[in-house]
N, C-alpha and C positions, 0 to 999 in steps of 0.2 A: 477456470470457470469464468467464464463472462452472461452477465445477464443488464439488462434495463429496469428489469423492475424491483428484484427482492435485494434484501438490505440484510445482513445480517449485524448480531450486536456486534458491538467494538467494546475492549476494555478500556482502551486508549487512543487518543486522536493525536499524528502528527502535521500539522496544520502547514505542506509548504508550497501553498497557492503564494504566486508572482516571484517562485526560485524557478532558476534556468535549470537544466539538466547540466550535470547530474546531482545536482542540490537537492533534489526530492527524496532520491535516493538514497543518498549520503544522510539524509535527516529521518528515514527508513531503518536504517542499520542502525544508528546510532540507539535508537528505540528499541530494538531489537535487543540489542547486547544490552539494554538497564532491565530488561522486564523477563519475567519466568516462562518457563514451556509451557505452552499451550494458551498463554495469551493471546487476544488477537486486537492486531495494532488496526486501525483505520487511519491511510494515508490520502487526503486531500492534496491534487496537485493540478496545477492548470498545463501543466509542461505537456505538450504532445507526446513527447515517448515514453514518458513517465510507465502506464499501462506496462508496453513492450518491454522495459529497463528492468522493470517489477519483477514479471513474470520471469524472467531471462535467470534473473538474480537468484530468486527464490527456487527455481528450478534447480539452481548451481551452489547453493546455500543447505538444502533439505528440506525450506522452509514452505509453506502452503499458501498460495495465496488461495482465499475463500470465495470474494465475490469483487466484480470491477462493476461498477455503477457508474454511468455518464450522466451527469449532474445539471447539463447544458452548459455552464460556464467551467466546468472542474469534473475530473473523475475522484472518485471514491473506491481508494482500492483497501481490501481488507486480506491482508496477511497473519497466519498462526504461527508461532512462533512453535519451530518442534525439535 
């Protein structure tokens, strides 16, 4: 799901604006594997593939990304943990 304007809540924020890919990622999972199902993590990243990486992963994981918000300087992606 890709949108511009709605936001959904985050339980948790991983903050890895100015990491290179796959740093975003990596700091993604790590989130993931500490927190319970059905959390939903919100990953700030300024990384161009970040988006693409996300979705890719989460595809191949089970896990849901929710919403991707482009932020102007940062996307704002929101993954559930399931």
């Amino acid at each position: 799901m890709t949108t511009n304007q709605s936001q959904s809540e985050a339980d948790t924020t991983v903050d890895a604006r100015g990491a290179t890919c796959p740093g975003p990622l990596m700091d993604l999972i790590s989130e993931v594997r500490a927190v319970d199902t059905g959390t939903v993590i919100a990953l700030l990243s300024d990384a161009e593939k970040s988006p693409t990486e996300v979705e890719e992963w989460a595809e191949k994981s089970g896990n849901e990304v929710t919403d991707v918000v482009d932020q102007g300087d940062h996307n704002r992606i929101h993954v559930r943990k399931l």
